[in-house]
C-alpha positions as CSV (number, residue, x, y, z in Angstrom):
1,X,108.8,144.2,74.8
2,X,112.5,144.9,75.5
3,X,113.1,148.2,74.1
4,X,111.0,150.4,76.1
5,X,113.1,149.7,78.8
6,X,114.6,152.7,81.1
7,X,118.2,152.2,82.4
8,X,118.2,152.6,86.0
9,X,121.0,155.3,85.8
10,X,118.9,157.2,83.7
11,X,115.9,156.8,85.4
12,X,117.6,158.1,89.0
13,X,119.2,161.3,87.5
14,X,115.9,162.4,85.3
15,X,113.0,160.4,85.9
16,X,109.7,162.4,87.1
17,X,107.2,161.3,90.0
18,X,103.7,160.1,88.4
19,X,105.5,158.7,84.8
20,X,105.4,154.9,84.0
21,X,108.6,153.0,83.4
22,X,109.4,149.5,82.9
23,X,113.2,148.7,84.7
24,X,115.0,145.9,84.0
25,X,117.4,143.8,86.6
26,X,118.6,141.8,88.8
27,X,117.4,141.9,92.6
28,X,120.4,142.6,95.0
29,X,117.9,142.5,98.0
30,X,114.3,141.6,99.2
31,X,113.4,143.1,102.7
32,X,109.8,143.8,104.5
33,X,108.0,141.4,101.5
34,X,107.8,144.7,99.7
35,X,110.9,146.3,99.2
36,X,113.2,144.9,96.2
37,X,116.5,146.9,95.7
38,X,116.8,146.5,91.9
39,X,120.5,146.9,89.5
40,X,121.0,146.5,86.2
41,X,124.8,147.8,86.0
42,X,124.3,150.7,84.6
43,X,125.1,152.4,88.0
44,X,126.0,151.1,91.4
45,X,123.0,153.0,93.0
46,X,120.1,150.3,93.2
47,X,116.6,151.5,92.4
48,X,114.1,150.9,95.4
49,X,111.4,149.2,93.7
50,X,108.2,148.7,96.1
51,X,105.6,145.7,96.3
52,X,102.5,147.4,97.6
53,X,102.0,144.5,100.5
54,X,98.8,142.2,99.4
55,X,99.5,143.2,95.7
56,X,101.2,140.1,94.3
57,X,101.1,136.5,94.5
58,X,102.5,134.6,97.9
59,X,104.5,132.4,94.9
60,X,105.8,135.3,93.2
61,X,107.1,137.0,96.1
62,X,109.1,134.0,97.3
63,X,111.0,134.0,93.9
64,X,112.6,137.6,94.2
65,X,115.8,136.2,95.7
66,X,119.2,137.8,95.3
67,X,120.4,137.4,91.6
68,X,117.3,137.0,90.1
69,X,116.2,139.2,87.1
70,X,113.1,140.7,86.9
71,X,111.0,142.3,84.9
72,X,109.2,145.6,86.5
73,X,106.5,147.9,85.2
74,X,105.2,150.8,87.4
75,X,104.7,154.3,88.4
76,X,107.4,156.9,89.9
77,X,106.6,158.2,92.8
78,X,108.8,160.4,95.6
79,X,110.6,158.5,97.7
80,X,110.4,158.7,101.6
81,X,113.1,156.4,102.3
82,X,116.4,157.4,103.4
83,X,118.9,157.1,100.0
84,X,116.9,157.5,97.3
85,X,114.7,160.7,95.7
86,X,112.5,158.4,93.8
87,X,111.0,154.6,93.9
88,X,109.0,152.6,91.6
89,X,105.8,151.5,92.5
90,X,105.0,147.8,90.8
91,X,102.2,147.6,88.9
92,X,103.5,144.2,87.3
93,X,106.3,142.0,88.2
94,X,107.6,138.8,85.9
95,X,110.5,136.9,86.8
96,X,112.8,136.7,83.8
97,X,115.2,134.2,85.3
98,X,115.1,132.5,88.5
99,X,117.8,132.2,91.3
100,X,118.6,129.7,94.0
101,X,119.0,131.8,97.0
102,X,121.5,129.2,99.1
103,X,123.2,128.4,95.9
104,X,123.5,131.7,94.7
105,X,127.7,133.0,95.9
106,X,126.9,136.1,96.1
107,X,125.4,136.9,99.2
108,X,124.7,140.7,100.1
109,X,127.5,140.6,102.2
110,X,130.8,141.8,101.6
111,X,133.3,139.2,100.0
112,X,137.0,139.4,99.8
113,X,138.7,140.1,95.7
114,X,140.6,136.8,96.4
115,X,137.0,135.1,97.1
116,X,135.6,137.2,93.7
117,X,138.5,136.3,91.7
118,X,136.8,132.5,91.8
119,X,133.7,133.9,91.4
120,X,135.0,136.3,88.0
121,X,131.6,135.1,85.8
122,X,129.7,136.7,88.6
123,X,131.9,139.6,90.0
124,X,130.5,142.2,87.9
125,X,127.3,142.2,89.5
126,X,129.2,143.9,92.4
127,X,129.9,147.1,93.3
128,X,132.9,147.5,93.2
129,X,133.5,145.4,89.8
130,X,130.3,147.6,88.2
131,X,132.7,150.5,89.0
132,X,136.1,148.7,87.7
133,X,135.2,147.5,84.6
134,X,132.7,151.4,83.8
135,X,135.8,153.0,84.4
136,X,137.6,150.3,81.6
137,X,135.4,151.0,79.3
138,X,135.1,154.3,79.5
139,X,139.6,154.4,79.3
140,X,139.0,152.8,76.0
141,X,137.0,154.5,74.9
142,X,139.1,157.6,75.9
143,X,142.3,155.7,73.9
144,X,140.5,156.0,70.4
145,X,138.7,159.4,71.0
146,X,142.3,161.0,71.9
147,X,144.4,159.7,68.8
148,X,141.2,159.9,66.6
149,X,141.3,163.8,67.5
150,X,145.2,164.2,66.5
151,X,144.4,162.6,63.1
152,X,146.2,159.0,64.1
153,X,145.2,155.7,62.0
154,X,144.5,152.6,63.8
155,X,146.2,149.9,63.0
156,X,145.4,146.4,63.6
157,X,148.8,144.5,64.2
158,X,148.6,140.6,64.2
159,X,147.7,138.2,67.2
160,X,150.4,135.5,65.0
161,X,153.5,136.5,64.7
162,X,157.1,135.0,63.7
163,X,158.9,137.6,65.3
164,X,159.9,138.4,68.3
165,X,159.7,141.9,69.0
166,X,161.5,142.4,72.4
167,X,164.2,140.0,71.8
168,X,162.8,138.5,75.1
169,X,162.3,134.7,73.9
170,X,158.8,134.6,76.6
171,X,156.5,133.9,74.0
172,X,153.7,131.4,73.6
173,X,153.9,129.2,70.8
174,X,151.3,128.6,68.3
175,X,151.0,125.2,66.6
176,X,148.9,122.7,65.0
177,X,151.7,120.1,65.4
178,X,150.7,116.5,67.0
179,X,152.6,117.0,70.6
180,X,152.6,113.7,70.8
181,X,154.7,112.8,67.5
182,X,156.1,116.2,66.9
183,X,158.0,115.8,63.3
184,X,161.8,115.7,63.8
185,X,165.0,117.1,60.9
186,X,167.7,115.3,60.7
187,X,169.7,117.4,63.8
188,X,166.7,116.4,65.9
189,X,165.5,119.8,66.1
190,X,161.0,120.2,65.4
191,X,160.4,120.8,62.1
192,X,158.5,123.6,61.9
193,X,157.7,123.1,58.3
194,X,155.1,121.2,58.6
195,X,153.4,123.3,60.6
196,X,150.5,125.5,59.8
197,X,152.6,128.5,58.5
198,X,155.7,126.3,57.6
199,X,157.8,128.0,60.1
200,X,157.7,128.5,64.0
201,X,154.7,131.0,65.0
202,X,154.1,132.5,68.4
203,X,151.2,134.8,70.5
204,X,152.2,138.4,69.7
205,X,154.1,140.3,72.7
206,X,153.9,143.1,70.7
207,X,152.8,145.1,67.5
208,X,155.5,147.4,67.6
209,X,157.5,146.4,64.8
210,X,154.4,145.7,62.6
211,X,153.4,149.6,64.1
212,X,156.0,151.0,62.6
213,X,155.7,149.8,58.9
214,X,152.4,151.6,59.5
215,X,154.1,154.6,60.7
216,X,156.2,154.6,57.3
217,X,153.2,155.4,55.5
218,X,150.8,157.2,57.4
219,X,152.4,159.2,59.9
220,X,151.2,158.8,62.8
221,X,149.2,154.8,64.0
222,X,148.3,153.5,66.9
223,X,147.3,149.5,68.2
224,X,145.3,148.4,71.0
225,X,145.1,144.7,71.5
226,X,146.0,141.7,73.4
227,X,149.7,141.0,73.8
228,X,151.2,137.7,75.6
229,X,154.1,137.1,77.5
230,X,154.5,133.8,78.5
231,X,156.6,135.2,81.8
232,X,156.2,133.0,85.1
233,X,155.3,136.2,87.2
234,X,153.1,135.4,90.0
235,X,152.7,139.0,91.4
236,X,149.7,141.7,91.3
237,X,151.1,143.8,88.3
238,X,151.7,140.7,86.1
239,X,149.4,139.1,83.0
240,X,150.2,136.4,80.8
241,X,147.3,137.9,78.8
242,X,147.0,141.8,78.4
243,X,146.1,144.8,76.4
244,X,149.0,146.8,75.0
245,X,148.6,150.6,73.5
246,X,151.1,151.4,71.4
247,X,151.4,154.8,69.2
248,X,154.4,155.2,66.3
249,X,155.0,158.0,65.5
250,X,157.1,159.0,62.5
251,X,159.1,162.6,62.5
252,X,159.4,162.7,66.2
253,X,162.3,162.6,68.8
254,X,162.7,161.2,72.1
255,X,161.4,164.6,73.7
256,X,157.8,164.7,71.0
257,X,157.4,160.8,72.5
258,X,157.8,161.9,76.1
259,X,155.2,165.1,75.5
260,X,152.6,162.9,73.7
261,X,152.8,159.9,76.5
262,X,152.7,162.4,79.1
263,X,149.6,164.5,77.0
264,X,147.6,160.8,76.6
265,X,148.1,159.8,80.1
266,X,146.6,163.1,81.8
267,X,143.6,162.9,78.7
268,X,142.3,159.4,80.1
269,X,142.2,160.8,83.3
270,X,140.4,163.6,82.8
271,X,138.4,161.6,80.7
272,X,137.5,159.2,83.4
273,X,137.4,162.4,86.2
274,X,134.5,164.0,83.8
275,X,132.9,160.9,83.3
276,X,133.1,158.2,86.0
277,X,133.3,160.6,88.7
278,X,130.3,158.5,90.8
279,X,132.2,155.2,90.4
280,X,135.5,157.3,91.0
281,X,133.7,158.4,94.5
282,X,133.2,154.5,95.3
283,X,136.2,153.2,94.6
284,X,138.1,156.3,96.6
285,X,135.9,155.3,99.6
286,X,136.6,151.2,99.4
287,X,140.8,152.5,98.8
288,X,140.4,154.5,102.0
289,X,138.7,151.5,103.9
290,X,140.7,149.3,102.9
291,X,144.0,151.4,103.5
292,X,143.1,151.7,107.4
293,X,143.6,147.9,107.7
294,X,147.7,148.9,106.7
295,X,150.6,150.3,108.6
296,X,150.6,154.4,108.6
297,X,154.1,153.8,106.4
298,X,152.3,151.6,103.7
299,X,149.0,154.0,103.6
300,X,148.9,156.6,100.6
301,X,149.4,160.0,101.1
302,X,146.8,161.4,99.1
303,X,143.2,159.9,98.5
304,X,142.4,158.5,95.4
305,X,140.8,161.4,93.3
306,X,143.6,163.5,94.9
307,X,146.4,161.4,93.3
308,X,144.6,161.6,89.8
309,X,144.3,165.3,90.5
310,X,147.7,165.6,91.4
311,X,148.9,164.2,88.5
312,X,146.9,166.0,85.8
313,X,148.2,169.3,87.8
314,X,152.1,168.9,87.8
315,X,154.5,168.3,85.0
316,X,155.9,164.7,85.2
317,X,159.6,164.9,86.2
318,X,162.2,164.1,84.0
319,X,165.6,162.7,84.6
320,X,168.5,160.5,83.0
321,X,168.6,156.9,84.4
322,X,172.0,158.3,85.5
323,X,171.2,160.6,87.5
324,X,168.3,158.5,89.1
325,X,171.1,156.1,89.5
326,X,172.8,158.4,91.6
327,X,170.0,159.5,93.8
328,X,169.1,155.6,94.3
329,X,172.9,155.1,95.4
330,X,172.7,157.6,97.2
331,X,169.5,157.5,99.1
332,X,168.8,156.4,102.9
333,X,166.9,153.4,101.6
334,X,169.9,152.5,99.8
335,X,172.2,152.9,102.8
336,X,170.3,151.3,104.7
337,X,170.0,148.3,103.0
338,X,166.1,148.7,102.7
339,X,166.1,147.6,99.1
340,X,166.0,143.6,98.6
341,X,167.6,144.7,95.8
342,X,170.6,147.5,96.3
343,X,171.7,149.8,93.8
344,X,175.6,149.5,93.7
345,X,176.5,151.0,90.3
346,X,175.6,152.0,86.8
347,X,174.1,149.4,83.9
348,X,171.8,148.1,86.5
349,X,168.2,146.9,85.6
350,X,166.1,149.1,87.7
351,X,163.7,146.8,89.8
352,X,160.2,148.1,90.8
353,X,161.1,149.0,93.7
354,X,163.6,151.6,93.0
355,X,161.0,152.7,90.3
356,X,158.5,153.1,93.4
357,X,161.0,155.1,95.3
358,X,161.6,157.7,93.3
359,X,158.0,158.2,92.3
360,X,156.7,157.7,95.6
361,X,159.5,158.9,97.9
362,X,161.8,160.9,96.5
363,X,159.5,162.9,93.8
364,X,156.2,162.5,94.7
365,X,155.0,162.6,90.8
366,X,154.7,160.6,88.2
367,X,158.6,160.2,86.8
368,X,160.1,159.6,83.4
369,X,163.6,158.2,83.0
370,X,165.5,158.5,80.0
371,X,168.7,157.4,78.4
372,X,169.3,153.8,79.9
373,X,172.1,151.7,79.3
374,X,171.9,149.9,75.5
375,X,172.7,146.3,77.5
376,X,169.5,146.4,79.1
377,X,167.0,147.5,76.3
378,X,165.6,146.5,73.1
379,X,167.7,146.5,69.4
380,X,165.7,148.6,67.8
381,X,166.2,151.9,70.2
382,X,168.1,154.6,68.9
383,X,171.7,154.5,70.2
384,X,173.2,158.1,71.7
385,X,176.2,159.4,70.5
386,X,178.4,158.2,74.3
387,X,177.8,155.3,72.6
388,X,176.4,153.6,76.2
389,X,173.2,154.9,75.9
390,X,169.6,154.8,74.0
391,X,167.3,157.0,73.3
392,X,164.7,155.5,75.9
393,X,162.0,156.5,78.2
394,X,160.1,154.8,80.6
395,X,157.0,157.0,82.6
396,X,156.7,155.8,86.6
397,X,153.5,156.1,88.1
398,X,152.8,156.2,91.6
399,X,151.9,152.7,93.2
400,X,153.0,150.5,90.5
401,X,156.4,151.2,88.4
402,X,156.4,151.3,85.0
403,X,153.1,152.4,83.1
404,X,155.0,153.4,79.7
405,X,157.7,151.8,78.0
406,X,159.2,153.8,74.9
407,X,162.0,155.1,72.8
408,X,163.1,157.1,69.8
409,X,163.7,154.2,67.4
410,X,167.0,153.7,65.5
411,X,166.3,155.0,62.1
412,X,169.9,154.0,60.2
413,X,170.2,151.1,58.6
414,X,174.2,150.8,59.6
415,X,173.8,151.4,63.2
416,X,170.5,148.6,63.2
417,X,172.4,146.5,61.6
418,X,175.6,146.2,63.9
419,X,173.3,146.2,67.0
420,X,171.1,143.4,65.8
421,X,174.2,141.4,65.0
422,X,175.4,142.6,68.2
423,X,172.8,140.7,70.0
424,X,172.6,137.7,68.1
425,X,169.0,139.2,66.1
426,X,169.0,137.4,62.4
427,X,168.3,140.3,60.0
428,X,167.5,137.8,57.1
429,X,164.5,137.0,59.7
430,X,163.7,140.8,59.8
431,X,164.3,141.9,56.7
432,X,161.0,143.0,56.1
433,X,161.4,145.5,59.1
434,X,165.1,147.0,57.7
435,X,162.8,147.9,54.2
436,X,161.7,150.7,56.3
437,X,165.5,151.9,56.6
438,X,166.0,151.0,53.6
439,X,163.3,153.1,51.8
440,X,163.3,156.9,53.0
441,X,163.5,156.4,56.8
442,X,163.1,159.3,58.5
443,X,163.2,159.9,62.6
444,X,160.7,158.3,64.5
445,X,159.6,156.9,67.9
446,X,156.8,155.4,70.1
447,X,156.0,153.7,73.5
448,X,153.8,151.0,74.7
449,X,151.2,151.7,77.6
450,X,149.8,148.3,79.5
451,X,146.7,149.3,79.7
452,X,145.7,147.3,83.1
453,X,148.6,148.8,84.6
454,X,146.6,152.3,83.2
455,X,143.5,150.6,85.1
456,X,144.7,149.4,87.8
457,X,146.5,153.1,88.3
458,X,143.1,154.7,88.0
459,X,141.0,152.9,90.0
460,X,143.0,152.0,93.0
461,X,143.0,148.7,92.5
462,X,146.3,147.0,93.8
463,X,146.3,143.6,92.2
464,X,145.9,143.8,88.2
465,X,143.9,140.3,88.2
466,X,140.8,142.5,89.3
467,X,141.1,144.9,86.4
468,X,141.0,142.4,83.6
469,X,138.0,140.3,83.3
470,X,138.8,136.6,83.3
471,X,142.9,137.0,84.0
472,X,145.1,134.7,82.4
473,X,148.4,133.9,84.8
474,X,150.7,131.1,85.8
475,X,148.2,128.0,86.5
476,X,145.4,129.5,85.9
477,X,142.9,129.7,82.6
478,X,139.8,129.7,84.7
479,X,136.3,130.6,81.7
């Protein structure tokens, strides 16, 4: 019964008047007794399906309410209605699941993303969260295709982990331990070994570390998964719960890293620019409606297919975090006191919003810093011969910061060493990791892209809740 069923994308961009088709979907809306505007996801443009008037049952007719599925068999015919080439004329009808019209929360009206994030079991059968979560598949997709092409494995790192890869201490822990009689040692402290895995496990933040083993071996891996960080960030480019891509990449320097981040971000958008280009077009329109409700300042200069344009077209610009420093210091924002946080000297963190300015004000292109101060990153980055610097990069993209977060690792054993006990990092803990520096180490590096922020960058969006399906944040572990 099911599989002779045609998708209603295809249907629209081939089907021919005088064929019969059975469509499958769910009714957005039922006007004139007769017409019933039909979806099934596969494309935000709804197929016009008509009910020649006296043709069907008085009971039927009253159950094609918005949200219910249906079941429709009938004949193609030319359209003369404005918006669509062709129609389907109903021979049969059957309601495959029925739909209480005042229950039902999502009226054919338009609803605000704070309403829809309440609503996220249901916000797909919108438009613009058809054209969101297309676009996300269709950017994974675009992850695997790229390193499958350049001969990369794909590693799967674990969700458990007893490490802590950043050195960051915001992790979830993992435990089968009764919290209500949690075992003590004699100190007072938990004892973890009678846990599960005998020893204090945690959510993964990353699969770096377990990346680069792989690396050792076969060259080039890559991960894609879920990563945690169990960071009390209430903002709109923040998950507790997100998806991490992370590439290692043995016999390459900080400049090879910086190339292949730069080559992988422009590939998934010209991925999604060849292949979403209709849900693209929606999601430009709804960013440029929604942008005339803003300030002229706050509106972006370019549209939305013009940004992703703009960036496949120019080089990203590259620059030490010195000599962004300077321009920061130096800028009229600075001066001015316009940043809530102001840029006084060197060995500062850089906040998003001196990320933003660069990118967005003084540049006007995607950014990538390099060399940052070895107080502010991670122990495993390769540490420059000034002896204040590491071999880091991050990639800025316009709109929201940080997109890519990488570095040339430190491949000798001596200088790991000293920096791990430098910051307090047990090696006995990592020993597994220093095998790798132990046993022919050679150059490598890698970077992490969040792959919402990679979503959210694409589509528009400006609060990465509505580019994840069900998000996971402070308070909230709603389905």
């Amino acid at each position: 019964m099911f599989n002779k069923r045609t998708k209603i994308k295809q249907l629209l961009a081939t089907g021919e008047a005088g064929q019969t088709v059975t469509v499958m979907g769910w009714v957005r809306t039922f006007r004139n007794n007769q017409f019933i505007a039909l979806n099934d996801g596969s494309t935000n443009n709804n197929l016009q399906v008509v009910a020649t008037l006296g043709s069907f049952d008085d009971a039927l007719l009253k159950r094609l309410t918005t949200g219910a599925s249906v079941k429709v068999t009938g004949e193609i015919v030319a359209s003369v209605g404005k918006g669509q080439t062709l129609e389907v004329k109903a021979n049969t009808i059957e309601i495959l699941g029925d739909s209480d019209a005042e229950k039902y929360p999502l009226q054919p009206k338009k609803h605000s993303l704070e309403f829809l994030r309440e609503k996220a079991h249901l916000r797909f059968r919108t438009n613009t969260f058809g054209s969101v979560f297309r676009v996300r598949h269709s950017l994974a997709f675009a992850v695997h295709e790229f390193f499958n092409r350049k001969g990369f494995v794909y590693l799967h790192t674990p969700v458990i982990t007893a490490s802590d890869a950043e050195g960051a201490g915001e992790m979830f822990r993992v435990t089968t331990l009764p919290l209500e009689n949690l075992p003590k040692t004699e100190d007072g402290a938990i004892d973890f070994k009678e846990d599960f895995f005998g020893k204090s496990a945690n959510l993964t933040v990353s699969g770096q570390l377990e990346g680069e083993l792989g690396a050792m071996a076969f060259s080039d891996i890559y991960t894609f998964g879920p990563t945690f960080r169990a960071e009390n960030s209430n903002t709109t480019r923040h998950l507790a719960e997100f998806w991490m891509i992370e590439p290692e990449v043995a016999f390459n320097d900080l400049e090879d890293n910086m190339n292949l981040a730069e080559e992988f971000i422009k590939y998934l958008i010209q991925y999604v620019m060849d292949h979403n280009r209709e849900d693209l077009s929606f999601l430009a329109q709804r960013l440029a409606e929604e942008e005339k409700q803003l300030p002229q300042d706050k509106r972006s200069e370019l549209g939305l297919i013009e940004k992703l344009e703009f960036v496949l077209n120019n080089d990203f610009e590259r620059l030490t975090y010195t000599e962004a420093i300077e321009i920061l210091k130096e800028s009229n924002h600075n001066k001015k006191k316009k940043f809530q946080y102001p840029v006084e000297g060197w060995g500062v963190d850089l906040q998003s919003e001196h990320e933003r300015y660069l990118v967005e004000k003084h540049f006007k292109k995607p950014v990538i810093l390099t060399n940052y101060p070895k107080e502010i990153k991670a122990f495993y980055m390769r540490q420059n011969d000034d002896g204040k610097t590491v071999a880091a990069m991050d990639i800025l993209a316009p709109g929201i910061g940080e997109i890519v977060g990488g570095s040339q690792r430190e491949e000798r054993l001596d200088k790991l060493e000293q920096r791990m006990k430098e910051m307090h990092i047990p090696a006995e803990e990592l020993s597994w990791y220093l095998d790798t520096r132990r046993f022919g180490t050679v150059p490598h590096a890698g970077f992490g892209l969040g792959f919402e922020r990679m979503v959210l960058f694409v589509t528009g969006m400006t609060n990465i809740r509505d580019v994840i399906a069900f998000a996971r944040t402070p308070n909230n572990c709603e389905f």
